[in-house]
N, C-alpha and C positions, 0 to 999 in steps of 0.2 A: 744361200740363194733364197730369196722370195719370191714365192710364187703367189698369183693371184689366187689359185687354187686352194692354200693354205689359208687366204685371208678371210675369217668367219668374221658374222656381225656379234659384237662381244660384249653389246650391252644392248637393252630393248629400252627402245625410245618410243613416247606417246605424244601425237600432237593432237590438239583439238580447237574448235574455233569456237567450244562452249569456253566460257569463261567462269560458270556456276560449277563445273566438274570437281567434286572433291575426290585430290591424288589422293588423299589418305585414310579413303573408306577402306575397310576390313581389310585385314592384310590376308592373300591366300599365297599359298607356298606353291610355287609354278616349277616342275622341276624342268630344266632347260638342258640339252643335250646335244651333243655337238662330234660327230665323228664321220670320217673320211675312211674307210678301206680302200688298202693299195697291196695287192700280193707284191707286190717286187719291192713289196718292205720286208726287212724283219720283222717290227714292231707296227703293233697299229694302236693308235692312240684315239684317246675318249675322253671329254669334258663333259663332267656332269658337275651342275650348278644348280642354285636357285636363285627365283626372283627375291626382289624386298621392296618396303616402302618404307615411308619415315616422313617425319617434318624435316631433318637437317639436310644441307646439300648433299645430294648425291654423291661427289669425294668424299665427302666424309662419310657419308652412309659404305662407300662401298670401298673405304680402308680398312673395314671393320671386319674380318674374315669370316665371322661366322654368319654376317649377313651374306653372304654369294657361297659359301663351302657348306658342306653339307657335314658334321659330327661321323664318323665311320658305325657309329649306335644306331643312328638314324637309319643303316640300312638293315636289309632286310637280304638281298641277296645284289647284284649288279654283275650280269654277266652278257656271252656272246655267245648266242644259238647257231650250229649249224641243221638248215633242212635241208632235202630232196623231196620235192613235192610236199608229201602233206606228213614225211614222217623225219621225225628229229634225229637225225646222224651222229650227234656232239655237240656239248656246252663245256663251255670255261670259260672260271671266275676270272673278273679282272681284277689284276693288283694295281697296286698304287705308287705312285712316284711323286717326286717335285722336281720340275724343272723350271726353266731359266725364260722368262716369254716377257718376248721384248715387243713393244708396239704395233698394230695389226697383225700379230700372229694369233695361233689357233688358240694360243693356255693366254692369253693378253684380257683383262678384266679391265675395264677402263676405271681409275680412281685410283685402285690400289698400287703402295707404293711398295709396296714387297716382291722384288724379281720376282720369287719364288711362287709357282704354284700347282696344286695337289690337283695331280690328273691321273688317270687311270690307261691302261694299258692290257692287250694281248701281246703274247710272245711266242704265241703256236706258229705257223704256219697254213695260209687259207690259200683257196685256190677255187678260180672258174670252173664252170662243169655243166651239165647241161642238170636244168632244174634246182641247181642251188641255190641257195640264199640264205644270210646273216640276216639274225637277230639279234638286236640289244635289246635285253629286258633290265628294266630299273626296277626293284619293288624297293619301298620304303615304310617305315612304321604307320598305320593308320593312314595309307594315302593308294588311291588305285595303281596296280601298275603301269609302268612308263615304257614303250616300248616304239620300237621299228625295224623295217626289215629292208633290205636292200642287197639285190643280184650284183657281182664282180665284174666290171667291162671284160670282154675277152682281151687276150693279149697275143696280137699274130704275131710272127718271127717275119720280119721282111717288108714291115708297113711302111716304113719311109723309105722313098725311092728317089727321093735328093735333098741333100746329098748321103752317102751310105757311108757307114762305119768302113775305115782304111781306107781314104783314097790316096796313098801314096804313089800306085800306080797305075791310078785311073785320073789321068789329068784333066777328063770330063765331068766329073765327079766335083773337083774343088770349086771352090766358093771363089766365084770372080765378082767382083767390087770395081774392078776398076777397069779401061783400056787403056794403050800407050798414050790416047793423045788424051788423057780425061782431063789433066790439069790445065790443059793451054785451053781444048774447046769447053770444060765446063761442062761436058754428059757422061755423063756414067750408066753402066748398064744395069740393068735390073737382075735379080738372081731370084730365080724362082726355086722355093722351098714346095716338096711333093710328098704326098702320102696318103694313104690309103685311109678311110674311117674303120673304126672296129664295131663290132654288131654292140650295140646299146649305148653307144656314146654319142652327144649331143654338141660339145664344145671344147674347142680346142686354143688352148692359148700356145703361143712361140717363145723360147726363149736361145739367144745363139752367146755360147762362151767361151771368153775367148783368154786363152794362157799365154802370161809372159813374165820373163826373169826380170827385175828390177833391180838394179846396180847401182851402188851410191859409190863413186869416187872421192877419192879426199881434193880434187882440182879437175877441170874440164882436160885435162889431160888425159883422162882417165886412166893413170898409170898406177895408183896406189887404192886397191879397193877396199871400201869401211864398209859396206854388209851387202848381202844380196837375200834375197827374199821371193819367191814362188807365190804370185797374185792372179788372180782374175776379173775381167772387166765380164760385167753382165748386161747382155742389150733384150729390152723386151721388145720381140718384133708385130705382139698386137691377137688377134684372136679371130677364129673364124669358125660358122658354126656349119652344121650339116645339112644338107637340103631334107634328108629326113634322115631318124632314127633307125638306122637299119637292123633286123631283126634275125637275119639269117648271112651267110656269105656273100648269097648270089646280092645281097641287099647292096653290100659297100660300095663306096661308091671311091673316084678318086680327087682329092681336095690339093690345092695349092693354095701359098701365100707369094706376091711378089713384092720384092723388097728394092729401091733402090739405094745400088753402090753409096750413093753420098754422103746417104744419108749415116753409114757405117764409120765415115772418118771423120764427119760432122761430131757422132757423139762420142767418137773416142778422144777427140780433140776436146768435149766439155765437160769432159771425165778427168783428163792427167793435168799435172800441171807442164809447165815448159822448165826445167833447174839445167844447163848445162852441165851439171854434176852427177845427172841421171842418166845412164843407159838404159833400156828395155829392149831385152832377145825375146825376139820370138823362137817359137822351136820347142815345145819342152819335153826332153825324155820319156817316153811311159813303157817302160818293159813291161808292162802288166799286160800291154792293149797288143803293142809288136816288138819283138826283137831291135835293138838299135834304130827305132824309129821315134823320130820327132812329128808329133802331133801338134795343133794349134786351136782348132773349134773342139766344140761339143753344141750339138744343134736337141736340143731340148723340146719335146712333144708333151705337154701338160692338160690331159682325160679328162672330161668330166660327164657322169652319166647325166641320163635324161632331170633326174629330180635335182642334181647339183647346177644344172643348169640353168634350168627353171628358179634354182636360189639364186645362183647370182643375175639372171635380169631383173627377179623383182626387187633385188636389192638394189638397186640404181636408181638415182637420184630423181623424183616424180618429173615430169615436165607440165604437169595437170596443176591447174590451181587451187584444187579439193587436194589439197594434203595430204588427208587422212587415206590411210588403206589398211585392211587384214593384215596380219602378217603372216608370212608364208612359212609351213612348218610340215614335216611330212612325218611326228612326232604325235604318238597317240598317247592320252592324258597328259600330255606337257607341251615343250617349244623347242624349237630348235630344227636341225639336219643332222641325218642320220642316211650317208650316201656312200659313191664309189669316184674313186679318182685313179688315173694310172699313168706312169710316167715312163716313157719310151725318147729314147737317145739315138744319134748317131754319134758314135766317139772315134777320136782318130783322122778329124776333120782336118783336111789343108786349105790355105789360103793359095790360088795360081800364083807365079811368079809378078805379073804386074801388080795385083792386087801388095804384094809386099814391096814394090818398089815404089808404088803409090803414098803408104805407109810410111813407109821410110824419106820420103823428099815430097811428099806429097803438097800440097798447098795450105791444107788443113790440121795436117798432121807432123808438117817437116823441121818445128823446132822438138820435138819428144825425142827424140835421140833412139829409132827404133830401127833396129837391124836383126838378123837372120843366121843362125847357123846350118840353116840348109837341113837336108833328109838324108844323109849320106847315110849308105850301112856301115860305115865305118867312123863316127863320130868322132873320136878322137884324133881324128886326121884334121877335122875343123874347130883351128885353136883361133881363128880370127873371125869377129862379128861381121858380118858385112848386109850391104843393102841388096835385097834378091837373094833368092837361095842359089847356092853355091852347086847345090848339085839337082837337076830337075829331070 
């Protein structure tokens, strides 16, 4: 899953309407820094980089690893401060990894053509509190220290109030997309997505997932099956921000998004293709979440606090015809974001029964071959796919 949350600016760009500006006065080493806390991670991960200049293009300047990576000599110390007010609780070093950073992700360096790259890492466990706050300090050989500090959104038990983890038997609860008569009249209902802001958060992006079994027969018969495979389709439902930054409980406030039905079969229809050789069940087991129950969504709440927020509007495309602007960094002696994000789920989501008969013969959707093994607690009683759940 890609979240917009994950996607940092990964290279810094300069425009100017001097045309006298020489790009390749003195090169200064700018260290750039790039990190996200999330407690409901294991791991929290850190991108520390540097600027470069050059006469050659930019790709070529920045396949070059030691122009954007930093030498591990080079440092000095690179770690993550915990305070309480004005007195220091805990620090540790961050280690080092490589991984795999595919296009607008957070490790993604525009140029380079090597997957691979050297990013840094905690594997403690951090946590909200009153008066805490993290710090990354960077020191390097002969260069001032690099630092920031940024407090953990809270994270309430109970913030999203539709739809809620298990509605198997709360059929108020499921995500309705469709009515009986949507395909003949053409309306569909709206679902409104609900929840609660947390004290220090600013924006909120949607994401709703949705699970299904995909079945390749050897003939539209379906009688001879060649694989099946456990996929997800991901809809991004859009973003919405706080009327303000609330600072205490009494502060939250309560937020919705409304979504229309249509628009739900619309993209799952310009996502699959149509193969008469393809079945797709809804329904997928998850013992993890409940005993013999079949789940369908996961409705995805993606955090961002006040200074990640403030990155991503300034990072939006100018609409002004002056260009040029600062760039936005809350990064002392360097560049970059150095913030809080927090990611909160409702899991165990169902779709109402129209809403899957829609699905299944829908106007939009009714060549994908998509049917239902129902919610039964006894699943292995339902050996035949069919359109609507079997048992509601």
């Amino acid at each position: 899953m890609k979240y917009l949350f994950l996607i940092l600016i990964a290279s810094i760009t300069f425009s100017s309407c001097d045309s006298d500006i020489d790009l390749t006065a003195p090169y200064e080493d700018i260290t750039i820094v790039y990190g996200l806390l999330d407690q409901t991670e294991d791991i929290q991960y850190i991108r520390i980089n540097k600027s470069f200049l050059g006469d050659a293009p930019l790709a070529d300047m920045a396949s070059v690893r030691d122009s954007v990576e930093y030498d591990d000599s080079d440092f000095i110390s690179k770690r993550i401060e915990k305070w309480q007010g004005n007195v220091k609780i805990d620090e540790w070093e961050l280690k080092d990894t490589l991984v795999e950073a595919i296009n607008e992700s957070l490790f993604y360096v525009s140029g380079i053509t090597d997957p691979l790259r050297k990013v840094y890492y905690l594997d403690e466990p951090i946590e909200e509190g009153e008066n805490i706050e993290y710090k990354v300090v960077v020191e390097i050989q002969n260069k001032e220290s690099v630092f920031a500090t940024t407090s953990l959104i809270e994270n309430s038990d109970g913030s999203i109030s539709n739809p809620r983890s298990n509605t198997a038997n709360n059929s108020s609860q499921r995500i309705k997309f469709s009515d009986p008569s949507s395909t003949i009249n053409g309306v569909y209902p709206n679902y409104k997505f609900k929840w609660k802001s947390e004290i220090g958060a600013s924006l909120y992006e949607l994401f709703l997932e949705m699970d299904y079994v995909e079945k390749v027969w050897e003939s539209p018969a379906h009688e001879v099956e060649v694989s099946s495979e456990l996929k997800t389709l991901e809809w991004y439902l859009g973003s919405t921000k706080t009327n303000q930054i609330a600072q205490s409980s009494s502060q939250r406030e309560d937020l919705e998004k409304s979504v229309n039905g249509e628009l739900f079969f619309i993209k799952v229809a310009s996502r699959l293709e149509i193969d008469p050789n393809i079945t797709r069940e809804i329904g997928i087991l998850n013992e993890a979440i409940v005993d013999n129950h079949y789940s369908t969504f996961r409705f995805n709440l993606v955090v961002a606090d006040e200074d990640f927020g403030s990155f991503i509007e300034f990072s939006e495309p100018s609409t002004s015809l002056a260009q040029e602007r600062p760039q936005w960094t809350n990064v002392t002696n360097g560049q970059g974001l150095f913030s809080s994000r927090l990611k909160q789920q409702a899991l165990d989501v169902r779709m109402d029964n129209n809403t899957m008969i829609e699905l299944c013969i829908g106007q939009f959707t009714n060549g994908l071959n998509f049917c239902s093994r129902g919610a039964s607690t006894d699943p292995g009683d339902l050996d035949e796919c069919s359109c609507g759940y079997l048992v509601d």
